[in-house]
C-alpha positions as semicolon CSV with decimal commas, in nm:
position;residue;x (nm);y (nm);z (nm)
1;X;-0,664;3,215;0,703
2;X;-0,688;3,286;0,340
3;X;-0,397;3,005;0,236
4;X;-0,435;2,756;0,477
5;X;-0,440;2,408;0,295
6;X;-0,746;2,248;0,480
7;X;-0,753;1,971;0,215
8;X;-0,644;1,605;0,307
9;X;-0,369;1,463;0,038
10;X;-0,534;1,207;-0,199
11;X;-0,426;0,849;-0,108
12;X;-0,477;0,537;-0,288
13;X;-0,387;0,155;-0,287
14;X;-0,376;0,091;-0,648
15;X;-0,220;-0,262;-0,639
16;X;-0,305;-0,534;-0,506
17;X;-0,698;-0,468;-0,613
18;X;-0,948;-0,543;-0,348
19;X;-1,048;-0,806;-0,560
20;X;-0,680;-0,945;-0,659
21;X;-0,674;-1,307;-0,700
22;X;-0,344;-1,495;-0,749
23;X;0,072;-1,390;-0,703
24;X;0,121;-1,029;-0,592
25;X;0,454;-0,917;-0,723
26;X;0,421;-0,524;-0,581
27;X;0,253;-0,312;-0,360
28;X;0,124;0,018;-0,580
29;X;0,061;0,338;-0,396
30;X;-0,059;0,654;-0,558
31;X;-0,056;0,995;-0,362
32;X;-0,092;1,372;-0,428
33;X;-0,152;1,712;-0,228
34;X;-0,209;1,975;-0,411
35;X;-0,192;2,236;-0,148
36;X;0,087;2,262;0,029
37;X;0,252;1,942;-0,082
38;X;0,344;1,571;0,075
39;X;0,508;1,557;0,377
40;X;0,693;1,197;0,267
41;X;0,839;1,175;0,631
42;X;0,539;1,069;0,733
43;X;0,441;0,797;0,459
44;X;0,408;0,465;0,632
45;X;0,275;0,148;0,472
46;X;0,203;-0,149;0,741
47;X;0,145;-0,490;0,631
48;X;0,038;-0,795;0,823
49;X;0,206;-1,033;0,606
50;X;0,607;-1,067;0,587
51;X;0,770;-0,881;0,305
52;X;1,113;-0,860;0,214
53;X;1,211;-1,016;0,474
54;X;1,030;-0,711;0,719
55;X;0,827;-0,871;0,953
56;X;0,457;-0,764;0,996
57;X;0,391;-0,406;1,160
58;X;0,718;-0,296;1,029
59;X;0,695;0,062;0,855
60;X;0,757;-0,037;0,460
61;X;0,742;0,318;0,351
62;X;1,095;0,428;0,315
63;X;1,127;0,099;0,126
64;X;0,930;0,233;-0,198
65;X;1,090;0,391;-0,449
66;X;0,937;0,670;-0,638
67;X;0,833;0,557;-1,005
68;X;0,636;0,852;-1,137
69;X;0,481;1,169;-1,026
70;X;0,280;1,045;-0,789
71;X;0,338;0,677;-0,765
72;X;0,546;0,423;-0,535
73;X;0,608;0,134;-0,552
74;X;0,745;-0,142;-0,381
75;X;0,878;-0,470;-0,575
76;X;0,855;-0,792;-0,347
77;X;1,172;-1,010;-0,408
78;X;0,985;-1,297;-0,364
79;X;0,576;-1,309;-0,540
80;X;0,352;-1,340;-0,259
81;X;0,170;-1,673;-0,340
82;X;-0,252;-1,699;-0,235
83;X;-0,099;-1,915;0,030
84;X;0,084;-1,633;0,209
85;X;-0,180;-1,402;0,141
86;X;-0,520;-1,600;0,204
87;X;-0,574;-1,293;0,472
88;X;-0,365;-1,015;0,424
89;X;-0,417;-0,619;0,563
90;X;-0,254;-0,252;0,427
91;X;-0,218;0,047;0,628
92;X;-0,102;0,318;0,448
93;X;-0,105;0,665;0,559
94;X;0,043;1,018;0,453
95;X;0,036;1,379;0,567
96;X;0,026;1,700;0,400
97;X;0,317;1,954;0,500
98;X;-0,006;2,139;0,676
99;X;-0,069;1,838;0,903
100;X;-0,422;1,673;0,686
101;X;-0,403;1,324;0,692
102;X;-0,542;1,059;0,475
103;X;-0,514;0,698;0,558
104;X;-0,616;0,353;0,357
105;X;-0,640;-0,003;0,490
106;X;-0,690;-0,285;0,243
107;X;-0,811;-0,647;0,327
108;X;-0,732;-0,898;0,093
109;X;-0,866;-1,269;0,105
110;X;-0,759;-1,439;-0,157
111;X;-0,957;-1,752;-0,224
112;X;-0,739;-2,071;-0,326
113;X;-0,788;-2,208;-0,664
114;X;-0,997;-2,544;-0,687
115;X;-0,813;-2,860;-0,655
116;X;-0,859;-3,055;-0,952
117;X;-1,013;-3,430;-0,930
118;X;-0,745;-3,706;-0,982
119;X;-0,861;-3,966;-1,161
């Protein structure tokens, strides 16, 4: 058909960076469909690190809150410090109300800083 939406949504992991190096205070996720729109029952956002108290694996998505057009976010109530992220994967995944999926997954090694000498 003429007006099917055979477009996946556009999906992205704005924050934390795949190069982010120190605290993480959020997790920023942009999204979009311009067809026939989000379906935002089927947002999920998996984490292998604990956050919020949600264990890893746990589905974080109805935990963000919208802050824009097109952008979620989800404050942690504690930083995440390099030493509870050192490894650290993101799922995230969305459909379109036509079915079109689009999924992200971001690793994250964070690399501790350098001990300093004592003298």
């Amino acid at each position: 058909g003429w007006h099917l939406d055979d477009n996946r949504p556009v999906l992205t992991l704005a924050e934390p960076t795949s190069n982010h190096n120190g605290p993480l205070y959020r997790l920023r996720i942009g999204m979009n469909d311009y067809g026939s729109g989000l379906d935002l029952s089927t947002f999920t956002v998996t984490s292998t690190v604990e956050i919020n108290g949600h264990q890893p694996g746990v589905n974080l998505g109805p935990h963000f809150e919208q802050k824009t057009d097109g952008v979620w976010e989800l404050p942690f109530k504690i930083p995440l410090s390099y030493l509870s992220i050192i490894a650290a994967r993101w799922t995230a995944s969305i459909k379109d109300k036509q079915g079109n999926e689009t999924k992200v997954v971001r690793i994250l090694k964070v690399t501790p800083p350098p001990r300093t000498a004592r003298k």
